[in-house]
N, CA, C and O atoms as CSV, one atom per row, in Angstrom:
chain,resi,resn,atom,element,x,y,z
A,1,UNK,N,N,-73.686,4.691,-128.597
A,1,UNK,CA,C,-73.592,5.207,-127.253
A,1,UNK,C,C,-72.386,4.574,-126.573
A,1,UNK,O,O,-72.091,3.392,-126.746
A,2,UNK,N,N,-71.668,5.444,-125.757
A,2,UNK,CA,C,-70.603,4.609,-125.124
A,2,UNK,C,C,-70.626,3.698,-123.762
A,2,UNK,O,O,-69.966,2.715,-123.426
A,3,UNK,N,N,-72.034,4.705,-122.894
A,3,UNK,CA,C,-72.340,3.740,-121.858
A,3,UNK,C,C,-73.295,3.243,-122.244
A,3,UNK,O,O,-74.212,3.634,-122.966
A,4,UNK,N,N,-73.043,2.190,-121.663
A,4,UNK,CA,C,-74.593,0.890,-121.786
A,4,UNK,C,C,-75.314,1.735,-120.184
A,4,UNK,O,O,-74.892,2.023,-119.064
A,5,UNK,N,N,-76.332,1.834,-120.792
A,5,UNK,CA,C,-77.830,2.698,-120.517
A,5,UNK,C,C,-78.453,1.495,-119.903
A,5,UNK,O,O,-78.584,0.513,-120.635
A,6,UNK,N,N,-78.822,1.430,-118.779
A,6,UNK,CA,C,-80.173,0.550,-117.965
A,6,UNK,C,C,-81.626,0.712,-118.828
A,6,UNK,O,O,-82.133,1.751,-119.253
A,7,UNK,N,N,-81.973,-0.276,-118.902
A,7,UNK,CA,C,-83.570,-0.186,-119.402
A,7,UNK,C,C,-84.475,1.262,-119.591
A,7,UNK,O,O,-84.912,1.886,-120.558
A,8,UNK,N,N,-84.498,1.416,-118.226
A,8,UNK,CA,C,-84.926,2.876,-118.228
A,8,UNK,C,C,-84.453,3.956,-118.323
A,8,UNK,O,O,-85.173,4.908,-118.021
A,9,UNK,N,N,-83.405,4.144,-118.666
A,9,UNK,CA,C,-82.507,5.281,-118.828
A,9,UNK,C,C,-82.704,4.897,-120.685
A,9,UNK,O,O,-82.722,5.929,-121.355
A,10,UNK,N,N,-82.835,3.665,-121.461
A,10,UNK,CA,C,-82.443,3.641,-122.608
A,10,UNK,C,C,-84.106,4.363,-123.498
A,10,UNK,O,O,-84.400,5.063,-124.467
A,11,UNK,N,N,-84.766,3.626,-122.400
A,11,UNK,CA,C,-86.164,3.966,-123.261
A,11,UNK,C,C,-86.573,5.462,-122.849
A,11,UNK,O,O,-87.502,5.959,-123.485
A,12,UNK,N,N,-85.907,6.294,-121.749
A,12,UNK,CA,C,-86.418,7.900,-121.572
A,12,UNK,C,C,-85.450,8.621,-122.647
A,12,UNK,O,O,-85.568,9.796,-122.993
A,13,UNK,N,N,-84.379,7.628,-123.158
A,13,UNK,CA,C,-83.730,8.688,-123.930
A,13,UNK,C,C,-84.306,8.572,-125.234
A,13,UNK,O,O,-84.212,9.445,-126.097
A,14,UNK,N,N,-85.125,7.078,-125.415
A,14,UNK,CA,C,-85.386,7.211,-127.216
A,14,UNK,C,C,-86.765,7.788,-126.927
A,14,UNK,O,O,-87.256,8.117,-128.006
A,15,UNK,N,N,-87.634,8.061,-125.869
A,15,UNK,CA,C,-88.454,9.049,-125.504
A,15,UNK,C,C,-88.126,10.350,-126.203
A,15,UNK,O,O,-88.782,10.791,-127.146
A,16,UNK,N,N,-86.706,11.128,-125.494
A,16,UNK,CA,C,-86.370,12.599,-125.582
A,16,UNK,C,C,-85.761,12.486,-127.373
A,16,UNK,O,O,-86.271,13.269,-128.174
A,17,UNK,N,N,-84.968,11.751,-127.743
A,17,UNK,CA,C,-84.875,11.588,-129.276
A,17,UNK,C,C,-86.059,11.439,-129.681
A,17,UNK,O,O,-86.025,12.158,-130.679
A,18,UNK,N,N,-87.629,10.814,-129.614
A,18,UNK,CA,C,-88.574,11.273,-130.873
A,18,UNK,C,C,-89.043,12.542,-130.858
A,18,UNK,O,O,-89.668,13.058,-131.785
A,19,UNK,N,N,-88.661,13.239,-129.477
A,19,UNK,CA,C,-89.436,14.315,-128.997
A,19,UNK,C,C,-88.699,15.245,-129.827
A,19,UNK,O,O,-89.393,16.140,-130.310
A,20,UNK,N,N,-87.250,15.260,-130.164
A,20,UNK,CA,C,-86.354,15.784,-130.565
A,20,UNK,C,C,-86.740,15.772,-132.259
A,20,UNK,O,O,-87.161,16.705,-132.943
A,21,UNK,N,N,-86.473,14.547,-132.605
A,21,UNK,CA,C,-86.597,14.263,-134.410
A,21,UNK,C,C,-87.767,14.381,-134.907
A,21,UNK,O,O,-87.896,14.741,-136.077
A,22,UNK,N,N,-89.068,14.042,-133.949
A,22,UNK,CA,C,-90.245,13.260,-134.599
A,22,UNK,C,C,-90.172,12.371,-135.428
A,22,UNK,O,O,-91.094,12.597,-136.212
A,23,UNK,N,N,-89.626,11.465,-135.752
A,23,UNK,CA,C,-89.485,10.106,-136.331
A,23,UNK,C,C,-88.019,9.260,-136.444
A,23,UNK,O,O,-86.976,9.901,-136.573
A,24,UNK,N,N,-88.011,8.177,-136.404
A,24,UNK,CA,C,-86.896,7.380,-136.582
A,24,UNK,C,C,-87.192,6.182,-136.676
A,24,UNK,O,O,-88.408,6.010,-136.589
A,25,UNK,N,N,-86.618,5.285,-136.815
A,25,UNK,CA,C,-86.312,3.683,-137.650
A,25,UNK,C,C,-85.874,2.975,-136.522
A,25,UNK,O,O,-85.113,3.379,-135.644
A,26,UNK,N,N,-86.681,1.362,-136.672
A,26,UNK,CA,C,-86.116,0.875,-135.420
A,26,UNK,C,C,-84.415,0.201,-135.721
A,26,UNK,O,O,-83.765,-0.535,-134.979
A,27,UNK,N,N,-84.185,0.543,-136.536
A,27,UNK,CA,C,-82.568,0.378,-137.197
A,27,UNK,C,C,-81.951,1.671,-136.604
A,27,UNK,O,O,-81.466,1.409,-135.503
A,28,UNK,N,N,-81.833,2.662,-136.862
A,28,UNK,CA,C,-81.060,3.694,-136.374
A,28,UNK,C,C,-81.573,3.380,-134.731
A,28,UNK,O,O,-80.722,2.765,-134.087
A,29,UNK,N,N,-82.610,3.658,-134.115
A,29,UNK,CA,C,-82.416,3.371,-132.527
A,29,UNK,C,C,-81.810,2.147,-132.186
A,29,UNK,O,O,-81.469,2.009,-131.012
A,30,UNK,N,N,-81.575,1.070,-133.124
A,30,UNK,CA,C,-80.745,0.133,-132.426
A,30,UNK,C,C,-78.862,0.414,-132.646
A,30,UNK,O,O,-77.887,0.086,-131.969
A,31,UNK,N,N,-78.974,0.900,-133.474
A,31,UNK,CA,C,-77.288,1.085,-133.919
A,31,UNK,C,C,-76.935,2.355,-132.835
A,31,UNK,O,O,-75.776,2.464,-132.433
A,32,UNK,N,N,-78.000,3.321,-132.375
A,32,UNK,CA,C,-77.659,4.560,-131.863
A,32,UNK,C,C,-77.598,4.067,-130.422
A,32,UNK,O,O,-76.837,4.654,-129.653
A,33,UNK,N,N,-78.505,2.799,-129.882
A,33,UNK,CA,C,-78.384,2.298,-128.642
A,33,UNK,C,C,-77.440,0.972,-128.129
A,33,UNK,O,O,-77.154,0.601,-126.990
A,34,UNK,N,N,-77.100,0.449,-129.399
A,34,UNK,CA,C,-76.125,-1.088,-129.611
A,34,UNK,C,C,-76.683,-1.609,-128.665
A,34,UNK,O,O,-76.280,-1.756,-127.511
A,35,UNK,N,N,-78.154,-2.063,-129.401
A,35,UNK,CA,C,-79.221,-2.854,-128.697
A,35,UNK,C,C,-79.589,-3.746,-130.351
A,35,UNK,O,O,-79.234,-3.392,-131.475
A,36,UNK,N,N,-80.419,-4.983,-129.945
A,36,UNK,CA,C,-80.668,-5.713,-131.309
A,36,UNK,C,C,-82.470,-4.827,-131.476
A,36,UNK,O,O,-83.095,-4.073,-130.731
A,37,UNK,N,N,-82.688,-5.293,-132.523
A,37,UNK,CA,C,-84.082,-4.651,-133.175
A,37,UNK,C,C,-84.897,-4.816,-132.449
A,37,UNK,O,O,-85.639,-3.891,-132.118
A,38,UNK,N,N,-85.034,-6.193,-131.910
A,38,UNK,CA,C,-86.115,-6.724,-130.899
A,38,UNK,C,C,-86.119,-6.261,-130.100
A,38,UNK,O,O,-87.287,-6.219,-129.712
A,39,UNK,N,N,-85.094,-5.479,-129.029
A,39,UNK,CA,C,-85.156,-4.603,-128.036
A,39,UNK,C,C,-85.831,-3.668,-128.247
A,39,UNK,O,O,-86.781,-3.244,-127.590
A,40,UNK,N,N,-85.170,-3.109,-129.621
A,40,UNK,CA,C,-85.623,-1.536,-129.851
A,40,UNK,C,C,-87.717,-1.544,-129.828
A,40,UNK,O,O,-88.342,-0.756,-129.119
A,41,UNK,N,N,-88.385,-2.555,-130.716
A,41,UNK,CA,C,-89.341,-3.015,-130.758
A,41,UNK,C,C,-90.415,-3.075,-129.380
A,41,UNK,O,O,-91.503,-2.500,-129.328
A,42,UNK,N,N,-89.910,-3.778,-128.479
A,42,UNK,CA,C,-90.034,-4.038,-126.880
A,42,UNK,C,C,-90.314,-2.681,-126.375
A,42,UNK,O,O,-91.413,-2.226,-126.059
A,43,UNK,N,N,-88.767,-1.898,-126.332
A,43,UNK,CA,C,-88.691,-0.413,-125.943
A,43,UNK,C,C,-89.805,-0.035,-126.487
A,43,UNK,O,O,-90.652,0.091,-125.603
A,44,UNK,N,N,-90.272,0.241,-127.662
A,44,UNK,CA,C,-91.396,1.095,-128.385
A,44,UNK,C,C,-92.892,0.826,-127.874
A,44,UNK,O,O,-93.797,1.659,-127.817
A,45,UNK,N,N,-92.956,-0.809,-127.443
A,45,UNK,CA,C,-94.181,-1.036,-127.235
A,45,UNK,C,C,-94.518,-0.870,-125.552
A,45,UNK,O,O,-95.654,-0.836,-125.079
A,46,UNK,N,N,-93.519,-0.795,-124.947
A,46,UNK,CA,C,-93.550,0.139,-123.330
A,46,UNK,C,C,-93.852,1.533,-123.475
A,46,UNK,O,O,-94.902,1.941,-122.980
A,47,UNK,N,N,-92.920,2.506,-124.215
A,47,UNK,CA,C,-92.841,3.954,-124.471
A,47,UNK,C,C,-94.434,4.166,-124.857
A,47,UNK,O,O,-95.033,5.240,-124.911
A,48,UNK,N,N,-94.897,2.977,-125.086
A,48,UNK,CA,C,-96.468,3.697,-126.319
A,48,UNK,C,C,-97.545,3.640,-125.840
A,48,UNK,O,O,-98.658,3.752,-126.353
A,49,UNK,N,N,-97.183,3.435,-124.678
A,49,UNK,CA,C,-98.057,3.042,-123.246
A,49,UNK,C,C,-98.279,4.575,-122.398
A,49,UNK,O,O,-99.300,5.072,-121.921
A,50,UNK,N,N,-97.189,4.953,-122.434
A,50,UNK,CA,C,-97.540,6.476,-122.171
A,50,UNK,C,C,-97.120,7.797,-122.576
A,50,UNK,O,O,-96.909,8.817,-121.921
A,51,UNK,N,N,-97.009,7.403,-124.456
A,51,UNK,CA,C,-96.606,8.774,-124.755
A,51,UNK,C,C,-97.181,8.123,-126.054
A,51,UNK,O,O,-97.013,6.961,-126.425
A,52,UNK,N,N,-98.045,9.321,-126.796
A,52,UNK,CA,C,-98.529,9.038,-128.259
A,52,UNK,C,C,-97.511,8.255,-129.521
A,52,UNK,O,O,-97.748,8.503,-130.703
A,53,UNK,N,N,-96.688,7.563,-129.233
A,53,UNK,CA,C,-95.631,7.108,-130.484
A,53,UNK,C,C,-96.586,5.499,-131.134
A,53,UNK,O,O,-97.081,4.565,-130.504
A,54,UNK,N,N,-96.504,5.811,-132.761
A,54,UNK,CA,C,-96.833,4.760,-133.213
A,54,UNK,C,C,-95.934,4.439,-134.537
A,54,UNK,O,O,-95.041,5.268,-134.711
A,55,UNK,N,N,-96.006,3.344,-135.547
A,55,UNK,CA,C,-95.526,3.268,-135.974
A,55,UNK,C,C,-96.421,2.747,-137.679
A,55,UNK,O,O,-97.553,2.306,-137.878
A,56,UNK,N,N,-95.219,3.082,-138.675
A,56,UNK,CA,C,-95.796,3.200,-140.189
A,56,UNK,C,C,-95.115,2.250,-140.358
A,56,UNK,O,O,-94.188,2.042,-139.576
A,57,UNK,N,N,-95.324,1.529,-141.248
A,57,UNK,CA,C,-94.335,0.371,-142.427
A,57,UNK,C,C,-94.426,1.052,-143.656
A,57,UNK,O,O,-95.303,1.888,-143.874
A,58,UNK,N,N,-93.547,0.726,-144.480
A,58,UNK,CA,C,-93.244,0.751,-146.020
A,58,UNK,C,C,-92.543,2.078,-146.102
A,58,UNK,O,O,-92.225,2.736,-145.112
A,59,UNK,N,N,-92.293,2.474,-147.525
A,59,UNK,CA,C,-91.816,3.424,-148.010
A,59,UNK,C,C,-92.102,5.033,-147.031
A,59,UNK,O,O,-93.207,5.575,-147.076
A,60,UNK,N,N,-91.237,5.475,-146.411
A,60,UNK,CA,C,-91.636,6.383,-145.366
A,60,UNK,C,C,-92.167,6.209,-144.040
A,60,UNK,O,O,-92.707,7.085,-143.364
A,61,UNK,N,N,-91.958,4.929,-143.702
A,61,UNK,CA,C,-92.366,4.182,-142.622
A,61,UNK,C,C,-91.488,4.186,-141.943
A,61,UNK,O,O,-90.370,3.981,-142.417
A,62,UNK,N,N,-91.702,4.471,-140.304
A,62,UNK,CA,C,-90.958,4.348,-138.950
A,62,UNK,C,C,-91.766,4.543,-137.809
A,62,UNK,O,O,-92.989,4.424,-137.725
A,63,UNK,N,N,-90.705,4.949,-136.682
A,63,UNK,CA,C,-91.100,5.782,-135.369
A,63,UNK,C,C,-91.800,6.547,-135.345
A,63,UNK,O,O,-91.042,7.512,-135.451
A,64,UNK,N,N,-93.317,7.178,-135.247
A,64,UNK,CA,C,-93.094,8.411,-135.044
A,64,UNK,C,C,-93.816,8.957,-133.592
A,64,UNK,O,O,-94.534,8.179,-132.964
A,65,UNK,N,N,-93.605,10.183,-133.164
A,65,UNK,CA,C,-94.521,10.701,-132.075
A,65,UNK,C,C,-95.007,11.464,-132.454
A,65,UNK,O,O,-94.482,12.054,-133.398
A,66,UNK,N,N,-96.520,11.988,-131.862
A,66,UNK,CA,C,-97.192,13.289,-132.177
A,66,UNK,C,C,-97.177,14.194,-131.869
A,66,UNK,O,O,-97.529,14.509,-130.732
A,67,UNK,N,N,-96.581,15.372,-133.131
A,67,UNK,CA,C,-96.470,16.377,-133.104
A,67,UNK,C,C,-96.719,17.192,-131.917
A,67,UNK,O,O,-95.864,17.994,-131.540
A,68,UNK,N,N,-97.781,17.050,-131.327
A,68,UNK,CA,C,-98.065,18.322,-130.341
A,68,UNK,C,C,-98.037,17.833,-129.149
A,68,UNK,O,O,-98.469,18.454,-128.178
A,69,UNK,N,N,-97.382,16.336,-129.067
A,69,UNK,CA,C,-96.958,15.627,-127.353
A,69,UNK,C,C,-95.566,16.759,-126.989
A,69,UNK,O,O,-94.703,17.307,-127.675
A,70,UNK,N,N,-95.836,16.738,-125.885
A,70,UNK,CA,C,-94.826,17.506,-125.318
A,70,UNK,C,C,-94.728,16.726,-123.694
A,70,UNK,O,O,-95.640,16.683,-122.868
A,71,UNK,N,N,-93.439,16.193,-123.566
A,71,UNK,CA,C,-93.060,16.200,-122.340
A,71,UNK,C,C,-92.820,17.566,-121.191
A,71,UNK,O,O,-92.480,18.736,-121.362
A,72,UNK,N,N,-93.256,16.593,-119.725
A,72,UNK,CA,C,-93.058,17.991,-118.924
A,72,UNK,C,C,-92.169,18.600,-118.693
A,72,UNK,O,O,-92.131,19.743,-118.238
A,73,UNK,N,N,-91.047,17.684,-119.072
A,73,UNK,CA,C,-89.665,18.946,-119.376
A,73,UNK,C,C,-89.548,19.712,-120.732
A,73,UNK,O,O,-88.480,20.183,-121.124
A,74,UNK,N,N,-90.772,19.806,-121.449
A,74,UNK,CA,C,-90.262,20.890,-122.457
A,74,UNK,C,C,-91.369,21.945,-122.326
A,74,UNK,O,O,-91.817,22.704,-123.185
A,75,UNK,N,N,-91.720,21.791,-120.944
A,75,UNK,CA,C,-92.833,23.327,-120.705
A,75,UNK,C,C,-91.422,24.463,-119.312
A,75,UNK,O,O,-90.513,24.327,-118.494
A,76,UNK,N,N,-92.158,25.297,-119.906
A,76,UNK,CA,C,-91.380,26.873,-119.053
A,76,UNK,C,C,-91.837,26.638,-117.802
A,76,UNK,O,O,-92.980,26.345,-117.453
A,77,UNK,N,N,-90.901,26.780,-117.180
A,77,UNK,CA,C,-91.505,27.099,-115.459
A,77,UNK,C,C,-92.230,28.118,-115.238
A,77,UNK,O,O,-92.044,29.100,-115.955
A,78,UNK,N,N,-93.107,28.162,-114.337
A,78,UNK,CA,C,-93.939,29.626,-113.655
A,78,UNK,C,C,-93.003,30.907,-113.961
A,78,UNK,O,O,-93.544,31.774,-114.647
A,79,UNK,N,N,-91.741,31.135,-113.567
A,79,UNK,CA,C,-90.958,32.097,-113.888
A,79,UNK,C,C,-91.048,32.298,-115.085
A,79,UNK,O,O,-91.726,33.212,-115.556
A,80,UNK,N,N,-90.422,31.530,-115.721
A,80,UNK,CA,C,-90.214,31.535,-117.296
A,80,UNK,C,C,-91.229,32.004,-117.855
A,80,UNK,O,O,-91.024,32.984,-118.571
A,81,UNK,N,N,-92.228,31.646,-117.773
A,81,UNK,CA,C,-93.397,32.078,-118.043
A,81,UNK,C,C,-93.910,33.132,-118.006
A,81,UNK,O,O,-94.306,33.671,-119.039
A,82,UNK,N,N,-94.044,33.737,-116.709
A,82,UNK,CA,C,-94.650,35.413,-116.123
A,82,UNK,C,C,-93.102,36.771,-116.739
A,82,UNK,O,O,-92.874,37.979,-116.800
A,83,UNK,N,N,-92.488,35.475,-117.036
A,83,UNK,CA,C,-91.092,36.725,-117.640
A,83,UNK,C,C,-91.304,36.705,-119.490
A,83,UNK,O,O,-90.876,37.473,-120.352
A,84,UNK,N,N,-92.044,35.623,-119.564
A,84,UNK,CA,C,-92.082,36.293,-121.327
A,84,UNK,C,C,-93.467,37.044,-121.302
A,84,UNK,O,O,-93.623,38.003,-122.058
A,85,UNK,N,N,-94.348,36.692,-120.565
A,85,UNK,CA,C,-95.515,37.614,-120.676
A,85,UNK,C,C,-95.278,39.454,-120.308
A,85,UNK,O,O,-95.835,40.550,-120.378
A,86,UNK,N,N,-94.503,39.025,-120.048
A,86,UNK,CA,C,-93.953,40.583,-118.955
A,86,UNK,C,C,-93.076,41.161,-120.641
A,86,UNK,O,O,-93.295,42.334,-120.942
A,87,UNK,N,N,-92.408,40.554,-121.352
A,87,UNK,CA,C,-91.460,40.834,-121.968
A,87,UNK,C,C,-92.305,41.013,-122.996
A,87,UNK,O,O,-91.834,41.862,-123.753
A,88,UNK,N,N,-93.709,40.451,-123.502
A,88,UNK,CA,C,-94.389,40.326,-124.790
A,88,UNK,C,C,-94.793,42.056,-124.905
A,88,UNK,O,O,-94.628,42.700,-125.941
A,89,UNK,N,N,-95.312,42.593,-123.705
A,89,UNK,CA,C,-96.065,43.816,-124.016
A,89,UNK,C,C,-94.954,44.872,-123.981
A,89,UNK,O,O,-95.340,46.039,-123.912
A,90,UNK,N,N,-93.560,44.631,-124.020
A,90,UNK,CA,C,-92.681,45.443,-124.470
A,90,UNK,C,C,-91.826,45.478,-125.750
A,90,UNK,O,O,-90.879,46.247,-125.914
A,91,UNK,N,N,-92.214,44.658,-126.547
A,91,UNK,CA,C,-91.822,44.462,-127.884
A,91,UNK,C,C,-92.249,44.636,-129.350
A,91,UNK,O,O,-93.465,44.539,-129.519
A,92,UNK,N,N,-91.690,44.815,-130.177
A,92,UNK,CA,C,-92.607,45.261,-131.767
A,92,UNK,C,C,-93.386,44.312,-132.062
A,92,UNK,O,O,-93.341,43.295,-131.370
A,93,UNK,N,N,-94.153,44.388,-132.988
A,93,UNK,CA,C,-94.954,43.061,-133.773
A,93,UNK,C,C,-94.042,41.958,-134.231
A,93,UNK,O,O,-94.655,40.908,-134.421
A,94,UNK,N,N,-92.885,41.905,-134.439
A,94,UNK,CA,C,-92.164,41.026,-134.774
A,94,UNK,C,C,-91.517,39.936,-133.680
A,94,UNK,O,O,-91.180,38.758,-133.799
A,95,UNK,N,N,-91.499,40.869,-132.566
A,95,UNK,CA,C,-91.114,40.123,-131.140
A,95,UNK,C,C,-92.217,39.675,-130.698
A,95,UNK,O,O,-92.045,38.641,-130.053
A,96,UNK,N,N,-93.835,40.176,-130.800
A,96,UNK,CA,C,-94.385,39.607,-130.350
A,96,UNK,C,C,-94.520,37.767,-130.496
A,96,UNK,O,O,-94.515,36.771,-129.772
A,97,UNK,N,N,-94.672,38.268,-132.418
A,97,UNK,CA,C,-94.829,36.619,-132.872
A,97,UNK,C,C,-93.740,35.456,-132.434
A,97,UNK,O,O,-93.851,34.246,-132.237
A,98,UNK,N,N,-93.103,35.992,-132.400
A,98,UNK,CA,C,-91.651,35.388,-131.669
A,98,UNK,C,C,-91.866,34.935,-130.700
A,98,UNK,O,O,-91.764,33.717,-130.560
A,99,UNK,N,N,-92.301,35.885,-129.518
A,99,UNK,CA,C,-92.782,35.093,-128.124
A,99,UNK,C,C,-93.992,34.480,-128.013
A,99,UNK,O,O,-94.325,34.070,-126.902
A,100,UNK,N,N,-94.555,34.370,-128.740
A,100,UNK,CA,C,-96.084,34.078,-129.114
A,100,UNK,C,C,-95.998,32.237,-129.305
A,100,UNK,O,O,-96.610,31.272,-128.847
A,101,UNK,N,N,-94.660,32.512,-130.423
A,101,UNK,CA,C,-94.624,30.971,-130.843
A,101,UNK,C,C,-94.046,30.199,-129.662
A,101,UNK,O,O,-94.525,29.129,-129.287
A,102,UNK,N,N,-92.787,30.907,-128.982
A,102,UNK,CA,C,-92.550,30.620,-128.016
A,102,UNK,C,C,-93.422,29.796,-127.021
A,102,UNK,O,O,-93.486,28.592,-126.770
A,103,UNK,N,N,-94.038,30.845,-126.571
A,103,UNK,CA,C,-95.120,30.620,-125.532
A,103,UNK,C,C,-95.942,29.159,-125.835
A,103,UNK,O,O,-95.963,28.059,-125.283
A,104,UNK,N,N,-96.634,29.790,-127.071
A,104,UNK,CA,C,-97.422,28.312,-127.827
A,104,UNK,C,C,-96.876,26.926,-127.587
A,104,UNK,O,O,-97.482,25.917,-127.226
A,105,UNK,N,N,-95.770,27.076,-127.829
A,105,UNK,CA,C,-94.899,25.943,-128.307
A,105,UNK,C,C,-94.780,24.829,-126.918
A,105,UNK,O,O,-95.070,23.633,-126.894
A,106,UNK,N,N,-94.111,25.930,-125.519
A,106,UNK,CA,C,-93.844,25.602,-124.638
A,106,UNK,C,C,-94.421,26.212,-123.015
A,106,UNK,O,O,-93.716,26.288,-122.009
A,107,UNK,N,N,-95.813,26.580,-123.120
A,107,UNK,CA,C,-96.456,26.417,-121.886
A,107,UNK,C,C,-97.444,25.740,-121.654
A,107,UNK,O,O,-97.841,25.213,-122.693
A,108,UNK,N,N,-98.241,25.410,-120.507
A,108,UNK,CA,C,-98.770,24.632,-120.531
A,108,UNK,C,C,-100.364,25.110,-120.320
A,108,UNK,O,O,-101.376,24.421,-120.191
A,109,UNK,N,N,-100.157,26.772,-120.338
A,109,UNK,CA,C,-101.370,27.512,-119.951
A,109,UNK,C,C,-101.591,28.447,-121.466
A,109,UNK,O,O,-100.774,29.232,-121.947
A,110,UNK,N,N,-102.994,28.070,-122.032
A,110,UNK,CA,C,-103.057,29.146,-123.090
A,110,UNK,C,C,-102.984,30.453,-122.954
A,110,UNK,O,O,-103.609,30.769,-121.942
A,111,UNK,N,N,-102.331,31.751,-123.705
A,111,UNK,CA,C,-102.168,32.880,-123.203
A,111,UNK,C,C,-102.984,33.659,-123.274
A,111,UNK,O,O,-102.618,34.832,-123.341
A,112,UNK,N,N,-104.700,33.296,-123.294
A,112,UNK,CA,C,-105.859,33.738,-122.870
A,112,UNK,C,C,-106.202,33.547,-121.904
A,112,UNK,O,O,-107.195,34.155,-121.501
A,113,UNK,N,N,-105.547,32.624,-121.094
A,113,UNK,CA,C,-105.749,32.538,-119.358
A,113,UNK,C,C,-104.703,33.142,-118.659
A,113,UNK,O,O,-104.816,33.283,-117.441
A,114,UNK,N,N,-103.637,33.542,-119.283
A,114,UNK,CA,C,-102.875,34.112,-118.486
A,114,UNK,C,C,-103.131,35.779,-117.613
A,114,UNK,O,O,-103.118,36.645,-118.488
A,115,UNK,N,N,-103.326,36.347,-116.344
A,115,UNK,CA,C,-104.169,37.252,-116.838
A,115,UNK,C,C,-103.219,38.774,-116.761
A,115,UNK,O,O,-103.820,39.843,-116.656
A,116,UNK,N,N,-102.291,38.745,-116.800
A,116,UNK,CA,C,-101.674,39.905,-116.624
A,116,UNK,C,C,-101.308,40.280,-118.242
A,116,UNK,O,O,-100.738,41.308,-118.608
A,117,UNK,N,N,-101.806,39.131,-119.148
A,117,UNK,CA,C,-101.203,39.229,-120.731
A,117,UNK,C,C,-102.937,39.899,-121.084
A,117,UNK,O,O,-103.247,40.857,-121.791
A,118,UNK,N,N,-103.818,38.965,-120.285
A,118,UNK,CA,C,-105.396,38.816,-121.223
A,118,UNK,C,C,-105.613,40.251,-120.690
A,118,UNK,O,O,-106.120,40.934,-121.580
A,119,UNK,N,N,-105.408,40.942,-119.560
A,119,UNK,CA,C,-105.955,42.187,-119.340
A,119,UNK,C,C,-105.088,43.221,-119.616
A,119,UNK,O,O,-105.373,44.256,-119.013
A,120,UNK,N,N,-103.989,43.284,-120.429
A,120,UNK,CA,C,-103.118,44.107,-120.802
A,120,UNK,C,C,-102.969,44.611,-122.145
A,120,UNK,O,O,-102.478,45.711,-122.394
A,121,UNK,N,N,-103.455,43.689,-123.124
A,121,UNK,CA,C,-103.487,43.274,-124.270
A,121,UNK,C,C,-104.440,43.562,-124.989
A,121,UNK,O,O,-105.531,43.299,-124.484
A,122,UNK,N,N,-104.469,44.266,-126.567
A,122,UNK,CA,C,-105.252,44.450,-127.222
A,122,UNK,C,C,-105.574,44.160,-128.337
A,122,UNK,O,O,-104.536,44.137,-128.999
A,123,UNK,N,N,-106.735,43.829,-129.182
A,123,UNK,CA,C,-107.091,42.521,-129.987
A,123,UNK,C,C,-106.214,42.365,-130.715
A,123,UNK,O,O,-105.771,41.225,-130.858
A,124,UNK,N,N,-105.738,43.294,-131.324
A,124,UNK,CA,C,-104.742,43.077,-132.363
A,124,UNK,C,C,-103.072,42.555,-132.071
A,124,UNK,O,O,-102.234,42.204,-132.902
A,125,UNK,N,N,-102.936,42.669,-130.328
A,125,UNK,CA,C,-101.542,42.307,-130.204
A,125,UNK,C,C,-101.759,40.559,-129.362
A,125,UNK,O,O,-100.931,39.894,-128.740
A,126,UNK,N,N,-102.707,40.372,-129.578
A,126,UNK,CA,C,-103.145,38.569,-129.135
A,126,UNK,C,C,-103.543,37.525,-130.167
A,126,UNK,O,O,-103.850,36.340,-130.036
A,127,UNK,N,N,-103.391,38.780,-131.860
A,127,UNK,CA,C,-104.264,37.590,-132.724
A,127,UNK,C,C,-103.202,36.592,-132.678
A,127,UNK,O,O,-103.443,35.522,-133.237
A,128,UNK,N,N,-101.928,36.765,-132.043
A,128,UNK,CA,C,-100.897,35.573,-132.693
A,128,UNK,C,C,-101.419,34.401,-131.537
A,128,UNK,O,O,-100.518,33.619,-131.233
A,129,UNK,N,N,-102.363,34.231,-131.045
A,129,UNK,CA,C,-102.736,33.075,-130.092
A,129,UNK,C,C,-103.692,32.423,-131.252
A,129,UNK,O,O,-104.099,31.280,-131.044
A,130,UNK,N,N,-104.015,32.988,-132.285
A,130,UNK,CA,C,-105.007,31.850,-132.811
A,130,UNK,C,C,-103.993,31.969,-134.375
A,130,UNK,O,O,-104.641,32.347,-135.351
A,131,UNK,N,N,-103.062,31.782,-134.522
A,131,UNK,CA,C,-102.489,31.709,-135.516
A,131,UNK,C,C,-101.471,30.493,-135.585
A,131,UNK,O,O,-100.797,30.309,-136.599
């Protein structure tokens, strides 16, 4: 990194990097932060305080976070949102799954509560919510 990062600026970014990689080494976050190990260590055991990250030893051992943590910056806004639902019931089966995963991936409301999707929608163009 070229700027030296404040405490909290260093640990929201190795936050948004596991969120990014799902795993890393407390060697690469120290070379990527030109911080010593023990920092990186420190950092991890603050971060783990409020975001699922734990850690493996040995062969395949590191960083990791869980899979289905999602920070609140990686959910769609209300807009974003009522505009892919709007966009789902105008597309082929192939766009659906597309926005489907979308959706899945990054809202924060299942798209069985949504209701302009749940009352529009017919069984066969919602199975991609349980897939």
């Amino acid at each position: 990194m070229a700027d030296k990062l404040n405490v909290s600026e260093r640990r929201t970014r190795i936050l948004e990097y596991l969120l990014l990689s799902k795993q890393t080494t407390r060697k690469e976050l120290s070379e990527m932060f030109g911080v010593c190990i023990n920092t990186i260590v420190n950092d991890i055991e603050i971060i783990s305080s409020i975001a699922p990250i734990y850690t493996k030893q040995g062969n395949g051992g590191g960083i990791y976070i869980l899979p289905e943590y999602r920070s609140y910056k990686n959910y769609l806004t209300d807009s974003e949102e009522n505009f892919l639902y709007d966009l789902i019931q105008k597309v082929d089966n192939d766009g659906k799954r597309i926005l489907c995963g979308i959706i899945t991936k990054f809202t924060k409301n299942p798209m069985q509560e949504h209701s302009s999707f749940h009352n529009s929608q017919r069984k066969e163009e919602t199975d991609c919510m349980h897939n």
